[in-house]
C-alpha angles and dihedrals in degrees: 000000000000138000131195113238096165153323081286107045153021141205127246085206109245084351111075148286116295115208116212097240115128090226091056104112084205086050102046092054089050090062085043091057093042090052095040100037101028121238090295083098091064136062130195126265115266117266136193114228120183115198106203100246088242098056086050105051094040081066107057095029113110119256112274087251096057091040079058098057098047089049082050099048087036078063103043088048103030081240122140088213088138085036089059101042089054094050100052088046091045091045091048094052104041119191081241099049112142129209135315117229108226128166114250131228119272107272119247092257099057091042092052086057086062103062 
């Protein structure tokens, strides 16, 4: 129903921008709907979060033990089966991977109206 842009203002999603200002009749019912439904109604601005590609393929590659045994088993079939795996790790985090959107966290001042 509503959506965090910034410290300033909110969205009424589809509907309009609500300024934070306490004589703002928009305003004023969306304090009304987050004390009388909860923050359920609202959801967290929109943040851009950028993982290092490192830190994110050191994540999803296999242990060394099972990288091992593909290499071993790649060996003993002719097969690129470790070759392959890398590579689809390494493509999907790209050195020059940009950001992730996420939703943040409520801020302090929307939680404190519900309670």
């Amino acid at each position: 129903m509503y959506k965090i842009i910034d410290d300033n203002s909110i969205e009424k999603i589809g509907v309009c921008i609500i300024p934070r200002d306490e004589l703002n009749k928009d305003y004023q019912q969306f304090v009304a709907d987050v004390v009388g439904i909860g923050t359920t109604c609202v959801e967290g601005a929109d943040k851009v979060v950028t993982t290092p590609y490192n830190i994110a393929r050191a994540v999803e590659y296999p242990s060394w033990q099972e990288q091992q045994d593909m290499q071993y088993w790649d060996a003993m079939n002719g097969t690129t089966t470790w070759k392959d795996k890398i590579t689809e790790i390494k493509n999907k985090y790209a050195k020059s991977q940009v950001g992730v959107n996420t939703i943040a966290d409520l801020p302090d001042w929307v939680v404190g109206l519900s309670t």
